[in-house]
C-alpha positions as CSV (number, residue, x, y, z in Angstrom):
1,X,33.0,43.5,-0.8
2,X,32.6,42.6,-4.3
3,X,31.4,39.3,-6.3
4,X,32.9,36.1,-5.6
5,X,32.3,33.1,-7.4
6,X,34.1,30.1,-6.7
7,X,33.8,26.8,-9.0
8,X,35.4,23.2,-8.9
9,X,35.0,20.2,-10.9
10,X,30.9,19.8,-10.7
11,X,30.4,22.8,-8.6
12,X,30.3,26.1,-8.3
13,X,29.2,28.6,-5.9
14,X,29.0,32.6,-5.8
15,X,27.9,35.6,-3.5
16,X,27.4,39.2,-5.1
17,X,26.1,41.4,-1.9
18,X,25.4,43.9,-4.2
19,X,22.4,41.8,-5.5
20,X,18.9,43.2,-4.9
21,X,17.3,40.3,-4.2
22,X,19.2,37.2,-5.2
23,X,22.6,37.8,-3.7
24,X,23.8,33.6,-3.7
25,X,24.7,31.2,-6.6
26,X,24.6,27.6,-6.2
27,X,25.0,25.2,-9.3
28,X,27.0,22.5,-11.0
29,X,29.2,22.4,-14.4
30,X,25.5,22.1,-16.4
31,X,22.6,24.4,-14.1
32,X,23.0,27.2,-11.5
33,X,20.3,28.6,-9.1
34,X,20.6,31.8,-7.8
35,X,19.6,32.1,-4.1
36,X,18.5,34.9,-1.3
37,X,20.9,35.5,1.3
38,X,18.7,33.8,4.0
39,X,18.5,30.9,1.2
40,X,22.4,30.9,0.6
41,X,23.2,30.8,4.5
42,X,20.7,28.2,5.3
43,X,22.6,26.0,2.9
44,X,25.9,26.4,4.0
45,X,25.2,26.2,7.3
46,X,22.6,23.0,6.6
47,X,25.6,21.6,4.4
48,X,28.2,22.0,7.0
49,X,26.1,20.1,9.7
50,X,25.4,17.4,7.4
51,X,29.1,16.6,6.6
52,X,29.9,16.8,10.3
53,X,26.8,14.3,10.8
54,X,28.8,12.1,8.2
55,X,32.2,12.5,9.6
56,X,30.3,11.3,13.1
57,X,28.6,8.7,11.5
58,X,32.0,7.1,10.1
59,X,32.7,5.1,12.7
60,X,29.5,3.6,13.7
61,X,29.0,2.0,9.9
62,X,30.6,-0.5,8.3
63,X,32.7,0.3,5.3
64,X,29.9,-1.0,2.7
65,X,27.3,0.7,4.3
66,X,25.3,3.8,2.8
67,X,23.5,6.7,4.2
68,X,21.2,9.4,3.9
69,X,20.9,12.1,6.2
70,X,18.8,15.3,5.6
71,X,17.9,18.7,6.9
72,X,15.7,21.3,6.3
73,X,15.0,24.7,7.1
74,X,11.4,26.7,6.0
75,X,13.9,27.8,2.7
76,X,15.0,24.7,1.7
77,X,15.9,20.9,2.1
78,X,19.2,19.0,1.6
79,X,19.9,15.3,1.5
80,X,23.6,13.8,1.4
81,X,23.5,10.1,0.7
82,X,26.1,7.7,0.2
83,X,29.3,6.8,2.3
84,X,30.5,8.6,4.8
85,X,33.9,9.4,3.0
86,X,32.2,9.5,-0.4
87,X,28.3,10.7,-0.6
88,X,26.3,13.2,-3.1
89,X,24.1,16.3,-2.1
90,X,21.0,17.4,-3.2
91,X,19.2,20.7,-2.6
92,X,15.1,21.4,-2.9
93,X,14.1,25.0,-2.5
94,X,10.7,25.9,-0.3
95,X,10.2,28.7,-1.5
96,X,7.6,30.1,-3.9
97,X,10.0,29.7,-7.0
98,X,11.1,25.9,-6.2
99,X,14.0,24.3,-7.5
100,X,15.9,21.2,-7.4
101,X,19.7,21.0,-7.9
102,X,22.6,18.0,-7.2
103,X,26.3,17.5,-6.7
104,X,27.8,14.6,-7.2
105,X,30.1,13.1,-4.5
106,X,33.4,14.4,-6.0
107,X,32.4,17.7,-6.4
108,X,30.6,17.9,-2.5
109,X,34.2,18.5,-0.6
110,X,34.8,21.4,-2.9
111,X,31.5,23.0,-2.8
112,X,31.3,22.5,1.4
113,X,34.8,24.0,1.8
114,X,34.1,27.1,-0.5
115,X,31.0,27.2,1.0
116,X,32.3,27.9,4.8
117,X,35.0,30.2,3.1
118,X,32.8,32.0,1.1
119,X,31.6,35.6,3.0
120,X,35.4,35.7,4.7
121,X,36.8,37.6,1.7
Protein backbone atom coordinates (compact mmCIF):
# COMPACT_ATOMS: atom_id res chain seq x y z
CA UNK A 1 0.00 0.00 0.00
CA UNK A 2 1.42 3.29 -0.45
CA UNK A 3 0.83 7.03 0.98
CA UNK A 4 -2.48 8.44 0.83
CA UNK A 5 -3.38 11.79 1.66
CA UNK A 6 -6.64 13.04 1.19
CA UNK A 7 -7.58 16.93 1.68
CA UNK A 8 -10.85 19.15 1.42
CA UNK A 9 -11.75 22.57 2.01
CA UNK A 10 -10.37 22.92 5.97
CA UNK A 11 -9.13 19.40 6.09
CA UNK A 12 -6.92 17.06 5.30
CA UNK A 13 -6.06 13.72 6.27
CA UNK A 14 -3.20 11.02 5.38
CA UNK A 15 -1.93 7.41 6.17
CA UNK A 16 1.73 6.39 5.06
CA UNK A 17 2.08 2.57 6.50
CA UNK A 18 5.46 2.83 5.70
CA UNK A 19 6.01 5.30 8.57
CA UNK A 20 8.15 4.08 11.57
CA UNK A 21 6.43 5.53 14.09
CA UNK A 22 3.87 8.19 12.94
CA UNK A 23 2.02 6.47 10.25
CA UNK A 24 -1.45 9.13 10.34
CA UNK A 25 -1.94 12.81 9.37
CA UNK A 26 -4.58 14.82 10.67
CA UNK A 27 -4.72 18.69 10.03
CA UNK A 28 -6.58 21.65 8.54
CA UNK A 29 -5.68 24.23 5.52
CA UNK A 30 -3.15 26.13 8.30
CA UNK A 31 -1.63 23.06 10.91
CA UNK A 32 -1.18 19.21 10.55
CA UNK A 33 -0.45 16.58 13.29
CA UNK A 34 0.96 13.57 12.56
CA UNK A 35 -0.49 10.56 14.49
CA UNK A 36 0.37 6.72 15.49
CA UNK A 37 -1.61 4.18 14.01
CA UNK A 38 -3.42 3.39 17.30
CA UNK A 39 -3.81 7.32 17.54
CA UNK A 40 -5.15 7.56 13.82
CA UNK A 41 -7.70 4.64 14.31
CA UNK A 42 -8.90 5.83 17.62
CA UNK A 43 -10.02 8.96 15.83
CA UNK A 44 -11.75 7.65 13.04
CA UNK A 45 -13.45 5.35 14.82
CA UNK A 46 -14.20 8.06 17.90
CA UNK A 47 -15.22 10.50 14.93
CA UNK A 48 -17.51 8.11 13.28
CA UNK A 49 -19.46 7.36 16.53
CA UNK A 50 -19.82 10.86 17.26
CA UNK A 51 -21.52 11.78 13.92
CA UNK A 52 -23.75 8.79 14.32
CA UNK A 53 -24.50 10.17 17.97
CA UNK A 54 -25.42 13.49 16.06
CA UNK A 55 -27.40 11.97 13.31
CA UNK A 56 -29.45 10.17 16.46
CA UNK A 57 -29.62 13.12 18.27
CA UNK A 58 -31.39 15.06 15.22
CA UNK A 59 -34.66 14.32 16.03
CA UNK A 60 -34.91 14.68 19.67
CA UNK A 61 -33.68 18.66 19.41
CA UNK A 62 -35.22 21.36 18.24
CA UNK A 63 -33.87 23.10 15.13
CA UNK A 64 -32.15 26.05 17.25
CA UNK A 65 -30.75 23.84 19.57
CA UNK A 66 -26.80 23.17 20.00
CA UNK A 67 -24.80 20.32 21.20
CA UNK A 68 -21.71 18.95 22.35
CA UNK A 69 -20.98 15.46 22.49
CA UNK A 70 -17.47 13.99 23.31
CA UNK A 71 -15.42 10.82 23.48
CA UNK A 72 -12.22 9.78 24.47
CA UNK A 73 -9.96 7.01 24.34
CA UNK A 74 -6.42 6.74 26.61
CA UNK A 75 -4.90 8.48 23.03
CA UNK A 76 -6.94 11.14 22.60
CA UNK A 77 -10.21 13.23 23.11
CA UNK A 78 -12.70 14.67 20.57
CA UNK A 79 -15.59 17.06 20.96
CA UNK A 80 -18.19 17.91 18.10
CA UNK A 81 -20.43 20.81 19.08
CA UNK A 82 -22.91 22.61 17.27
CA UNK A 83 -26.15 21.37 15.37
CA UNK A 84 -26.77 18.17 14.49
CA UNK A 85 -26.68 18.87 10.58
CA UNK A 86 -23.93 21.55 11.03
CA UNK A 87 -21.35 21.13 14.17
CA UNK A 88 -17.27 21.52 14.45
CA UNK A 89 -14.63 18.93 15.79
CA UNK A 90 -11.96 19.24 17.88
CA UNK A 91 -9.23 16.79 18.77
CA UNK A 92 -6.76 16.75 22.09
CA UNK A 93 -4.08 14.21 22.08
CA UNK A 94 -3.17 12.20 25.53
CA UNK A 95 -0.27 11.31 24.75
CA UNK A 96 3.12 12.37 25.98
CA UNK A 97 3.64 14.88 22.91
CA UNK A 98 0.05 16.65 23.34
CA UNK A 99 -1.65 18.53 20.81
CA UNK A 100 -4.73 20.32 20.08
CA UNK A 101 -6.23 20.62 16.54
CA UNK A 102 -9.95 21.81 15.05
CA UNK A 103 -12.22 21.59 11.99
CA UNK A 104 -14.67 23.77 11.34
CA UNK A 105 -18.19 22.49 10.53
CA UNK A 106 -17.82 22.64 6.72
CA UNK A 107 -14.87 20.89 6.57
CA UNK A 108 -16.13 17.88 9.26
CA UNK A 109 -18.36 15.82 6.55
CA UNK A 110 -15.27 15.68 4.34
CA UNK A 111 -12.81 14.80 6.86
CA UNK A 112 -15.39 11.88 8.51
CA UNK A 113 -16.05 10.48 5.12
CA UNK A 114 -12.27 10.28 4.07
CA UNK A 115 -11.68 9.24 7.25
CA UNK A 116 -13.87 5.78 7.11
CA UNK A 117 -12.47 5.43 3.46
CA UNK A 118 -9.09 5.94 4.28
CA UNK A 119 -7.15 2.29 4.81
CA UNK A 120 -9.65 0.64 1.88
CA UNK A 121 -7.29 1.69 -0.82
Amino acid sequence: MERVVKSGTGWRIGWNPNATEFKGLVGADNWAIELTEAELNDFCRLSAQLVETMNQLASELMDEEKIACEAESDLLWIEVEGYPHAYSLRLLLNTGRCAEGCWAADAVPGLVQAAQMLKIF
